[in-house]
C-alpha beads as a LAMMPS data file, in Angstrom:
LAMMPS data file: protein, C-alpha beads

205 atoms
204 bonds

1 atom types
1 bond types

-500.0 500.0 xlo xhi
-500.0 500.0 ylo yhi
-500.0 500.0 zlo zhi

Masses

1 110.0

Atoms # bond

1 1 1 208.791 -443.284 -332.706
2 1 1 206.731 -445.135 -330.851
3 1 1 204.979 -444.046 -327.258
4 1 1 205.893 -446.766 -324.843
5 1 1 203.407 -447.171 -321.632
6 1 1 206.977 -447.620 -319.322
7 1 1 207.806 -445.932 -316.293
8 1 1 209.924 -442.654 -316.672
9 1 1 213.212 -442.679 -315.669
10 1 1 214.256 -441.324 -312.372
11 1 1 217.020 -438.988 -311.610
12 1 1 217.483 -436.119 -309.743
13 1 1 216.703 -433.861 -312.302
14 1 1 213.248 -435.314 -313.660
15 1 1 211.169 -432.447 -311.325
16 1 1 213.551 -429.723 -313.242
17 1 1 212.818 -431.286 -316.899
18 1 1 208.906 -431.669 -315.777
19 1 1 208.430 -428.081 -314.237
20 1 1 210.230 -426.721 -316.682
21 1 1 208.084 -428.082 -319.723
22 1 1 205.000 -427.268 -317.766
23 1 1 205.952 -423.497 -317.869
24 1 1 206.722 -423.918 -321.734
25 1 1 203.839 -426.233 -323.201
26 1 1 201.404 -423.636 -321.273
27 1 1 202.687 -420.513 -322.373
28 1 1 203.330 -421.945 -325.910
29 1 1 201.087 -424.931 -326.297
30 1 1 202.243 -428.569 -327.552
31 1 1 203.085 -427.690 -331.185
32 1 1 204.749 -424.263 -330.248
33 1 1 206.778 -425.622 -327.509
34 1 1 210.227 -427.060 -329.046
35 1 1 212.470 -429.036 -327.354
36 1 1 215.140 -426.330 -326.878
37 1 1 213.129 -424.392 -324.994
38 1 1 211.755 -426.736 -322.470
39 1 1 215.462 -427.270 -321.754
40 1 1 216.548 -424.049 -321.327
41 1 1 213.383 -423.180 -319.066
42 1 1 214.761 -426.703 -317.190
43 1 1 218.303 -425.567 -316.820
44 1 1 219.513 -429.042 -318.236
45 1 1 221.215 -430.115 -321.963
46 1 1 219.341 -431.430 -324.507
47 1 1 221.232 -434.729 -324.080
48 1 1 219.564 -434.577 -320.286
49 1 1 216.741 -433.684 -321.668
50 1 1 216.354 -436.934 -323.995
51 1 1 217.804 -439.170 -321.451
52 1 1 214.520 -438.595 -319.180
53 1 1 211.986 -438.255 -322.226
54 1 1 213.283 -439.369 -325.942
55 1 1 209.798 -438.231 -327.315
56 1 1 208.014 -434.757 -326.561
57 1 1 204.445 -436.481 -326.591
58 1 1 205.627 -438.389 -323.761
59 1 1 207.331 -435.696 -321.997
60 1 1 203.559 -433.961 -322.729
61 1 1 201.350 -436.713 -321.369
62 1 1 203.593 -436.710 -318.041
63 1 1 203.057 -433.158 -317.956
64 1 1 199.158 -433.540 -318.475
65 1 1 199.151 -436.691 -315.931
66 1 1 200.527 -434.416 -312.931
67 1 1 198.211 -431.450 -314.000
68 1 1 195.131 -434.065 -313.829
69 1 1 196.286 -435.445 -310.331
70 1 1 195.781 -431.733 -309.520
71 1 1 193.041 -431.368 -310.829
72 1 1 191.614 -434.697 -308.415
73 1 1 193.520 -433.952 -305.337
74 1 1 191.494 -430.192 -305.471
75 1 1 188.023 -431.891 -306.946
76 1 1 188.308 -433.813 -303.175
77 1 1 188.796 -430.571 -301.533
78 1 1 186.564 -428.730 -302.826
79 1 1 183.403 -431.438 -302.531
80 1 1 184.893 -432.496 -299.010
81 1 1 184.583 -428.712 -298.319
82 1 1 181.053 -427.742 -297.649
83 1 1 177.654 -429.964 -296.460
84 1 1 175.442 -428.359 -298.902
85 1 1 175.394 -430.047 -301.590
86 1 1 174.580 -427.610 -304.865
87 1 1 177.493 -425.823 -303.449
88 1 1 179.554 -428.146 -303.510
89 1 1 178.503 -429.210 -306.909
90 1 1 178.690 -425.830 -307.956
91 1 1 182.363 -425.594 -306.793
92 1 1 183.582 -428.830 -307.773
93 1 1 182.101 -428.174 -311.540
94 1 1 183.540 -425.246 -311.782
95 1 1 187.097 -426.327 -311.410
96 1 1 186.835 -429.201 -313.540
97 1 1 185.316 -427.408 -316.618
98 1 1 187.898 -424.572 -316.462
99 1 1 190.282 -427.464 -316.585
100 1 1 188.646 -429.089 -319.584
101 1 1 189.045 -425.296 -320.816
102 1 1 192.495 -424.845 -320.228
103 1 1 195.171 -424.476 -322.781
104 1 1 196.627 -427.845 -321.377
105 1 1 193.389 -429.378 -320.816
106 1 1 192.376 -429.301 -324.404
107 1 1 195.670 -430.118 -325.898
108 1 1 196.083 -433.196 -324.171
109 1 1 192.230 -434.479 -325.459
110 1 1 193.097 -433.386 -328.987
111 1 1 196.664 -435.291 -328.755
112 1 1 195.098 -438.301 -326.863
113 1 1 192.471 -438.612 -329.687
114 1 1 194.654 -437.982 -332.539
115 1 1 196.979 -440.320 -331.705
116 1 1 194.424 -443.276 -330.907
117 1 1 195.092 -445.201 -333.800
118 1 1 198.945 -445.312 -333.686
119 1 1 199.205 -445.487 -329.910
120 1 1 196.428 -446.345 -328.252
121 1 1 198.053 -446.648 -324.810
122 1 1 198.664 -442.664 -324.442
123 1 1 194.205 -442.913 -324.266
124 1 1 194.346 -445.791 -321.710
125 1 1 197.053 -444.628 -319.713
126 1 1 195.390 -440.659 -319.271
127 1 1 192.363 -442.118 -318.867
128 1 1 193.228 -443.883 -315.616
129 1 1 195.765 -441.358 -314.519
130 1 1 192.618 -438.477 -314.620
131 1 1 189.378 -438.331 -315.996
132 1 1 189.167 -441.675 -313.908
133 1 1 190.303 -440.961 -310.956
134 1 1 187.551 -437.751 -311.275
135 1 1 184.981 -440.212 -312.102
136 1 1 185.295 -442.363 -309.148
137 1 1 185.524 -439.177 -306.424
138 1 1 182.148 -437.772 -307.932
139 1 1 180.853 -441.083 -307.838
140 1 1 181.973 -441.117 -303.506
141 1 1 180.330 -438.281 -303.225
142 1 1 176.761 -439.112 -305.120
143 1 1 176.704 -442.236 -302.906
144 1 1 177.063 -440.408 -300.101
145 1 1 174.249 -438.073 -300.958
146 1 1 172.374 -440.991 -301.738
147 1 1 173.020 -442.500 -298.163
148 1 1 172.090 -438.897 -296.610
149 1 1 168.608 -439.143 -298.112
150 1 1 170.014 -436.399 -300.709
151 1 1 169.713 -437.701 -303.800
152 1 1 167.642 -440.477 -305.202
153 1 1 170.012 -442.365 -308.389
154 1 1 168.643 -445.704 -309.400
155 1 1 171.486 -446.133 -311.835
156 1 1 174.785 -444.283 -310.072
157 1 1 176.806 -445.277 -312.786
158 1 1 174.678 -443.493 -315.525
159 1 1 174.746 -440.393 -313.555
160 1 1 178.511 -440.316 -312.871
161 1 1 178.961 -440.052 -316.840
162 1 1 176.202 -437.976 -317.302
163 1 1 176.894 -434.999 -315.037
164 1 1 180.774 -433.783 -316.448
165 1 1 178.781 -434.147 -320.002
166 1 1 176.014 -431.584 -318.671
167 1 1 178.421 -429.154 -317.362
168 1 1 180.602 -429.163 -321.117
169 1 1 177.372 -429.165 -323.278
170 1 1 178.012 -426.615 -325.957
171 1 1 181.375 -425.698 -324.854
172 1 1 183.812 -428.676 -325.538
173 1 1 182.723 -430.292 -328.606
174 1 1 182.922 -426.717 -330.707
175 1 1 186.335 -425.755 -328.916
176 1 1 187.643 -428.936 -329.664
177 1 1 187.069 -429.179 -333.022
178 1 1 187.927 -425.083 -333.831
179 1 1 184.307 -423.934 -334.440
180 1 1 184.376 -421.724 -331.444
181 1 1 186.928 -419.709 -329.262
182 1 1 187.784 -420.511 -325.338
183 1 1 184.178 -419.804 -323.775
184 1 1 184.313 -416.821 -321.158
185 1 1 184.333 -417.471 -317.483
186 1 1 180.473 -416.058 -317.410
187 1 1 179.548 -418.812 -320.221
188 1 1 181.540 -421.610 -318.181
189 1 1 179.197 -420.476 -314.795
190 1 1 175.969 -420.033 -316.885
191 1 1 176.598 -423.787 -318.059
192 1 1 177.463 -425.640 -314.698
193 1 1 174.605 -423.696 -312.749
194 1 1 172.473 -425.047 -315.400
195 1 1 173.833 -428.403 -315.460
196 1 1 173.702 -428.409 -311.715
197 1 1 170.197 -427.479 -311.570
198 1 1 169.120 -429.657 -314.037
199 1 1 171.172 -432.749 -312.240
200 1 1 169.426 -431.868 -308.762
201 1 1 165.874 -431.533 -310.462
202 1 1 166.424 -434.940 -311.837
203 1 1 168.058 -436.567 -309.160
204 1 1 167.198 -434.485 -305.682
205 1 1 165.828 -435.868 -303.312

Bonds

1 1 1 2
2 1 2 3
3 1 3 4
4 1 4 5
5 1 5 6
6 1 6 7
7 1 7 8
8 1 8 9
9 1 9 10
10 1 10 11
11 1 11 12
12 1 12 13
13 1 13 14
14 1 14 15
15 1 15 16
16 1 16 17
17 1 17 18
18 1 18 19
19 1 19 20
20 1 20 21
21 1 21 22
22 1 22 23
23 1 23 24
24 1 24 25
25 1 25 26
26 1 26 27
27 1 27 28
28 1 28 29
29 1 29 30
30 1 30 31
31 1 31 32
32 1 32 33
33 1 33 34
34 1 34 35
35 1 35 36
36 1 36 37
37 1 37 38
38 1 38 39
39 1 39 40
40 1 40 41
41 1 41 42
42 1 42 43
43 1 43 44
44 1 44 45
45 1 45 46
46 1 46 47
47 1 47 48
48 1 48 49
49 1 49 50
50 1 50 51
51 1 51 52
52 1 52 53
53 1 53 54
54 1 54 55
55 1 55 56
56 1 56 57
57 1 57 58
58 1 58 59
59 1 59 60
60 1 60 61
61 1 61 62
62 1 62 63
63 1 63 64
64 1 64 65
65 1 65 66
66 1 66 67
67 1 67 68
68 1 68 69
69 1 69 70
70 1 70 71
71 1 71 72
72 1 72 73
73 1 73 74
74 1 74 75
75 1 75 76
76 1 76 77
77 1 77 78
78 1 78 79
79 1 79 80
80 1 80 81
81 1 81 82
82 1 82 83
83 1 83 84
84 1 84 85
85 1 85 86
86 1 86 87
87 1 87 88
88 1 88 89
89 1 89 90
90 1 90 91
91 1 91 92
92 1 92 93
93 1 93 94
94 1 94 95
95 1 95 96
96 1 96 97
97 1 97 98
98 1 98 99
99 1 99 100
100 1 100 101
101 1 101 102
102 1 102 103
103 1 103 104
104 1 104 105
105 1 105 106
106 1 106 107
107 1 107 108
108 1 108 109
109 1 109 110
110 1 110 111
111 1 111 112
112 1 112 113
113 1 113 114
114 1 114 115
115 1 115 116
116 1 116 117
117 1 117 118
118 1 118 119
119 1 119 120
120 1 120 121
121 1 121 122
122 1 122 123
123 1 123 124
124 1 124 125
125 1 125 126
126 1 126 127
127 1 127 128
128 1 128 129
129 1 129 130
130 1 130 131
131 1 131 132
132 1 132 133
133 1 133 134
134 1 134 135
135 1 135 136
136 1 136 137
137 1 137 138
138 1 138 139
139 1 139 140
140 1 140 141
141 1 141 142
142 1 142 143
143 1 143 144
144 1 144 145
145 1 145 146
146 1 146 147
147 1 147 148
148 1 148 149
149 1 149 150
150 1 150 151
151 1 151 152
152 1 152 153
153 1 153 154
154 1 154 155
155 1 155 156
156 1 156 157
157 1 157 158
158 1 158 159
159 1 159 160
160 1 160 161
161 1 161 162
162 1 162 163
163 1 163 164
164 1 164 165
165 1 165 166
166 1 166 167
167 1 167 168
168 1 168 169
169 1 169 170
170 1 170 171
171 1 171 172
172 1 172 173
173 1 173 174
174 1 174 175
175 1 175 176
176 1 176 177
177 1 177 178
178 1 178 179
179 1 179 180
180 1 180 181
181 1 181 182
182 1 182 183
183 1 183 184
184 1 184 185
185 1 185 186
186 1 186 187
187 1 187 188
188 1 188 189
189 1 189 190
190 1 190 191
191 1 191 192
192 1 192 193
193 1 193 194
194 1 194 195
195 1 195 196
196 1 196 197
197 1 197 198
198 1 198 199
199 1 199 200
200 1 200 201
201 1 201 202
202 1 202 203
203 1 203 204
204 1 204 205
């Protein structure tokens, strides 16, 4: 079946359906959650069920779009949170890698990119929904430390990308591809104080 980009269809039982698969694709992950279960952790039919979401990747992606709008609306509160700016770094970095981490986090990436070829919509459509969104909040706050005198970025662009690669380095490639377990929340910190410290050497003012 084919993965439309169309709006889902609204009811008064879609926040049911969608809290109710959240609960079962993160305790069981995408290929472990079945369809049975999400509705019975939903309270609705099967029939309900399909009406809202006819295919689970879909019902999946929706699931990973409201995590990553989370996952923004808490990146602006935690950089809007502090003036000093490794701290708020720090913080911000923090949250985002243990997302990239996360059960759900590294499900949708592997579905997203396995599913490129046949449906290259599900890559466009997260990518605007989240790891955009993130992009262009740390990208408001570098230009604001570059307006404070902070930071000194000749190319703001380059060092938007650049920083969420420095605080995965050695972490999500080898999880992704099953050459290494979920890192330990000692080796997540011991990466993003690195990558901060390395971002601020290069780019501090």
């Amino acid at each position: 079946m084919n993965i439309q980009s169309e709006p889902v269809r609204t009811g008064r039982k879609l926040s049911q359906v969608l809290q109710g698969a959240r609960e079962v694709f993160l305790r069981d992950g995408y290929e472990g959650a079945s369809v049975d279960d999400i509705a019975r952790a939903a309270g609705v039919s099967k029939a309900t069920l399909y009406n809202y979401f006819p295919d689970k990747r879909i019902l999946f992606l929706e699931v990973a779009k409201a995590e990553c709008r989370a996952q923004s609306d808490a990146a602006v509160a935690t950089i809007g949170g502090t003036e000093d700016l490794r701290e708020a770094m720090t913080r911000a970095a923090k949250r985002m890698v243990r997302f990239f981490m996360s059960d759900v986090g590294m499900q949708v990436y592997r579905i997203v990119v396995g599913e490129n070829q046949r449906f290259p919509e599900l890559g466009r459509e997260f990518y605007a929904t989240g790891p955009a969104q993130v992009r262009e909040i740390l990208r408001e706050f570098l230009q604001k430390g570059i307006d404070e005198g902070k930071l000194r970025i000749d190319d703001l662009d380059l060092a938007v990308d650049q920083f969420p690669e420095l605080c995965k380095a050695g972490l999500h490639m080898p999880m992704a591809i099953g050459v290494r377990e979920k890192p330990t929340e000692e080796e997540m910190d011991r990466v993003v104080e690195s990558a901060v410290d390395m971002f601020l050497c290069r780019y501090g003012a």
